[in-house]
C-alpha positions in Angstrom: 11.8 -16.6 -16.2 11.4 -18.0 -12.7 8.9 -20.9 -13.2 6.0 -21.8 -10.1 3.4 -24.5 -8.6 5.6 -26.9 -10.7 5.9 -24.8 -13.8 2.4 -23.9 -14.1 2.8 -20.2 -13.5 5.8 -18.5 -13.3 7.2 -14.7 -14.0 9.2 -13.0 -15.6 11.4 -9.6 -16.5 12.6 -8.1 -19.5 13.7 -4.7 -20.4 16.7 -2.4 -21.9 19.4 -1.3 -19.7 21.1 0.7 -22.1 21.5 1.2 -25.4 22.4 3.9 -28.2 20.8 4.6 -31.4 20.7 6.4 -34.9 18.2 7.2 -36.9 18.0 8.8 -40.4 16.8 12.5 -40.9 13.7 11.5 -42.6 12.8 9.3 -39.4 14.1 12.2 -37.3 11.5 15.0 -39.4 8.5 12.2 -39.1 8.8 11.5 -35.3 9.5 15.3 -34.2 12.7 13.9 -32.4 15.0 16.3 -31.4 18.4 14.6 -32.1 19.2 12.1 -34.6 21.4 10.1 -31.9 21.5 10.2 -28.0 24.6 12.1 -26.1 25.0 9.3 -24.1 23.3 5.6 -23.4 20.0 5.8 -22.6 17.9 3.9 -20.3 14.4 1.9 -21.7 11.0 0.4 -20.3 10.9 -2.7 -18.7 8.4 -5.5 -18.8 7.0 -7.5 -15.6 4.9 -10.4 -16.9 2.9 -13.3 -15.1 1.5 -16.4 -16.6 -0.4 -19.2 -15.3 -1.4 -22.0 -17.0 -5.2 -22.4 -16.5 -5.9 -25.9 -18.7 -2.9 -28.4 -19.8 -4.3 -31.4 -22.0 -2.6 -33.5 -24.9 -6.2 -34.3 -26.0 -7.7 -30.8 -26.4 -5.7 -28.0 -25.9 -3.4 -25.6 -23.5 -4.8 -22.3 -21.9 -2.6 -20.3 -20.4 -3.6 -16.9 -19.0 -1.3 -14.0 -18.2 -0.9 -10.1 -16.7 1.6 -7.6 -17.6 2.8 -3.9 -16.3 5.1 -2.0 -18.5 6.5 0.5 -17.1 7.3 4.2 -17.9 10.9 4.7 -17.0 12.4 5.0 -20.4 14.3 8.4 -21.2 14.8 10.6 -24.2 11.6 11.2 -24.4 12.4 14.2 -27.0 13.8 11.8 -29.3 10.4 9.9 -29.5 12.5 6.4 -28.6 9.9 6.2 -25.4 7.3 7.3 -24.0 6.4 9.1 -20.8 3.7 6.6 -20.1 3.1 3.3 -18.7 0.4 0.2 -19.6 -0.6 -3.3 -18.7 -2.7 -5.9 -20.0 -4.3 -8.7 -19.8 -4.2 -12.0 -22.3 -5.9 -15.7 -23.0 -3.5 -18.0 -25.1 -5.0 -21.1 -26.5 -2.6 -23.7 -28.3 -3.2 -27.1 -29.5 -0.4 -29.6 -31.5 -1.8 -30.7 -34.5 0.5 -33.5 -34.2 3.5 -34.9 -33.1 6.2 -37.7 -34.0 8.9 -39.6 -33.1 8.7 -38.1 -29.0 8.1 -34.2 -30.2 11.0 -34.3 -32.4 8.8 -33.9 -35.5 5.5 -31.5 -34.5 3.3 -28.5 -35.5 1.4 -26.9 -33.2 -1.5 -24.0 -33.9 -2.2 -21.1 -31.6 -4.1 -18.1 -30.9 -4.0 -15.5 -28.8 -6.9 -12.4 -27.1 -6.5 -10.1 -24.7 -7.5 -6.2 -23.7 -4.4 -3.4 -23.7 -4.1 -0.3 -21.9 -2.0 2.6 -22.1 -1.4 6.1 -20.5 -1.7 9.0 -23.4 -1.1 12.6 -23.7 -4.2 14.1 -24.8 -5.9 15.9 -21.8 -9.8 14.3 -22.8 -9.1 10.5 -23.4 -6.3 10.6 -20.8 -6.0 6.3 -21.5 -6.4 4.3 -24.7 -8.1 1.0 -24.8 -7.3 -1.9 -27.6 -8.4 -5.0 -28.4 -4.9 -7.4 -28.4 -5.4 -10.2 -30.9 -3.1 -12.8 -32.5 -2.6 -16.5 -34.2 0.1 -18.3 -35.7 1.9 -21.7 -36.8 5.2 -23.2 -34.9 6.7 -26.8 -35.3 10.1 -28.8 -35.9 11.8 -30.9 -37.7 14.7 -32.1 -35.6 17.2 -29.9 -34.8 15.2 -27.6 -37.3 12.2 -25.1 -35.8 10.2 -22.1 -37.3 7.2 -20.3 -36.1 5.0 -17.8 -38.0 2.8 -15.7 -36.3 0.4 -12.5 -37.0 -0.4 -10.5 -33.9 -1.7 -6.7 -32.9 -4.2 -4.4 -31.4 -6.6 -2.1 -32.6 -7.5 0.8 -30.4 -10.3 3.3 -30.4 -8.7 7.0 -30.9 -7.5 6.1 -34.3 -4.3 8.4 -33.9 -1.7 5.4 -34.7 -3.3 3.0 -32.6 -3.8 0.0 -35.3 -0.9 -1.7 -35.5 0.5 -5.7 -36.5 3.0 -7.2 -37.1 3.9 -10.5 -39.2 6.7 -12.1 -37.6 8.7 -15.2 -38.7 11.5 -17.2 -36.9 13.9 -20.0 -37.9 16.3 -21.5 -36.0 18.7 -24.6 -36.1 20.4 -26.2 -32.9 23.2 -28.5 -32.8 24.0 -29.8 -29.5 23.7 -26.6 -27.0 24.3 -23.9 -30.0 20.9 -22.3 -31.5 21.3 -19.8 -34.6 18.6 -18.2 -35.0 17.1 -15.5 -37.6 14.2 -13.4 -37.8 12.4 -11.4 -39.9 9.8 -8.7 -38.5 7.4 -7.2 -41.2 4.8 -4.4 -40.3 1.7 -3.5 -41.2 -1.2 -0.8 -40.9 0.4 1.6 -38.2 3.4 -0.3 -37.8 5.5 1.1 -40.7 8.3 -0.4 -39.6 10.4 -3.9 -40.8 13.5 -5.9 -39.0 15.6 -8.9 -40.0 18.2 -10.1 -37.0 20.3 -12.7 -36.7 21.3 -14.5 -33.6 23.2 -16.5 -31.7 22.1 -18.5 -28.1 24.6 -20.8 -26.3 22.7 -23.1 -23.8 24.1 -24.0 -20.5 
């Protein structure tokens, strides 16, 4: 993230450089993939984002507005890991602290989040899809304790796979510059598809 104006826009870049998979034959037979793992790494998408912060206020509320391009440069396409196709969109975030104690230390804070997504397709009639991007969610701490909770998605207009969300929940404990953190990813309508992680972050 490469903060601007004084932090209130900034950008940033995320993506996958490489990785290697496997997936099970009953996850190969549903997505049509043509190999269960990849002969060698493969290469993904990656994510330009901008954000500006159009309102900052203590009393009301925080709106911050921001673009995105994803791009389509992800390979083994015949294993269904990415898609030949890129998208960008467009979103309004709107957060407001219920309250806050003891300098931040002890807060919870209540957001929401609407925006319009686009994305390239296959079919040779509706050559784009269009969704509306929607969600809200809780985050605070307690100390060297925080969580967040949040239920987020879009809903497009072929109905081919294009409704899904996703309830996502993070906790996470810091002591000093350490942060463990775990997370627990659990999908809904189109998304068929659930993840728990654990991590570590060491802050410099």
């Amino acid at each position: 993230f490469i903060p601007i104006a004084d932090g209130r826009a900034g950008v940033e870049m995320s993506g996958v450089v490489g990785e290697t998979y496997q997936m099970s034959r009953t996850t190969q037979l549903r997505r049509h993939a043509a190999e269960r793992r990849p002969p060698e790494y493969c290469i993904g998408d990656f994510i330009l984002r901008s954000f500006y912060q159009v309102v900052r206020s203590d009393r009301w509320l925080d709106l911050m507005l921001s673009a995105n391009l994803k791009t389509a440069s992800g390979n083994r396409l015949a294993d269904a890991r990415y898609t030949d196709a890129a998208s960008y969109w467009f979103d309004a975030t709107a957060g407001r602290d219920l309250f806050q104690l003891d300098d931040g230390r002890v807060a919870l804070r209540l957001q929401g989040m609407l925006g319009f997504y686009c994305w390239m397709t296959n079919d040779a009639v509706y050559r784009q899809n269009d969704a509306l991007l929607f969600g809200a969610g809780l985050s605070g701490r307690l100390y060297n304790v925080s969580f967040a909770a949040d239920y987020s998605g879009f809903s497009g207009y072929k109905n081919t796979g294009d409704h899904p969300a996703t309830y996502r929940y993070k906790l996470e404990y810091e002591y000093r510059k350490n942060i463990l953190s775990l997370r627990f990813r659990y999908g809904v309508f189109d998304n068929r598809y659930d993840s728990f992680s654990v991590g570590y972050i060491r802050c410099f």
